[in-house]
Structures are given as C-alpha cells and as structure tokens.
N, C-alpha and C positions, 0 to 999 in steps of 0.2 A: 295257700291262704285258708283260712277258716273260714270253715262258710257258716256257718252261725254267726259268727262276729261282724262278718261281713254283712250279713243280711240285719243285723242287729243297727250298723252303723248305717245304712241306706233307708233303712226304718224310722230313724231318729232323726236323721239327720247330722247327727253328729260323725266331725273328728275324732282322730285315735284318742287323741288326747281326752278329748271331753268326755267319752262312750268311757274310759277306761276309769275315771272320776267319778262318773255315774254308776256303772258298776261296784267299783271303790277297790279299784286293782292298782298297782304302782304299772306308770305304767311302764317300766322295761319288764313288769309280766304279762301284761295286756298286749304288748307289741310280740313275745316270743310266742304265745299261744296263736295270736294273727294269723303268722308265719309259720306254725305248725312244727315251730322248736319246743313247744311244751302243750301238752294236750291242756281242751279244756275241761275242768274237772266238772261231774256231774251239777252240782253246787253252782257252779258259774252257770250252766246250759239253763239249771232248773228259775235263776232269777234273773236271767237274761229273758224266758222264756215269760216269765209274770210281768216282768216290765212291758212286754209288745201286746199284752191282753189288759190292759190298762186303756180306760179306754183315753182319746187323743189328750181331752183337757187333762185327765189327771197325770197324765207321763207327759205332757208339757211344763206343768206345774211344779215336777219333781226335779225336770232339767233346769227351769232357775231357779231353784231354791239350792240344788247339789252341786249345777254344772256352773251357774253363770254368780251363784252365790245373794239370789237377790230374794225377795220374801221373806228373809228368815226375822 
C-alpha cells in the first residue's frame, strides 16, 4: 500500500472513492497507485501534500464542495 495515500485518506477522513475525487484521479488509478501497481507521480505527492497543509476549515470546505458536491 501507499503510504502517502494512506496517510492522506486517515487525514481526511475520507474513502478510496472520495480521496480519489478529491484528488481528481479516476478512480481505478487512485486504487492501482494504493496498491503500489502504479507509482505515485511527483504531481500527485506534491497536491496531496498542499491539501494536508490547509488548514482544517479550508480542506473541509473543499471536501464538500468536490467530494460531497454541496456549496457550489
């Protein structure tokens, strides 16, 4: 497993599904990078990595507006 990802989805809170939405990966490539069938590319690391320095309100804020589809 990906431990970025991992730690990314225990961060948030979110499911595969939802984290892989947030990101804005499809996800059977969100689930093979997971799983350590496809690396993740610097690019993924580096806004995975912006998202978690956000601080709580503003990357709750982004999760329903992206994830849950509500605010917009």
């Amino acid at each position: 497993m990906n431990k970025a990802i991992h730690h990314f989805e225990q961060a948030t809170g979110l499911g595969a599904t939802q984290a892989a939405r947030l990101l804005g990966l499809a996800y059977p490539t969100y689930a093979q990078i997971k799983s350590g069938m496809r690396p993740l590319q610097t690019y993924h690391a580096r806004h995975i990595e912006a998202l978690l320095l956000l601080p709580q309100a503003s990357l709750s804020k982004l999760i329903q507006e992206h994830v849950h589809g509500k605010g917009r």
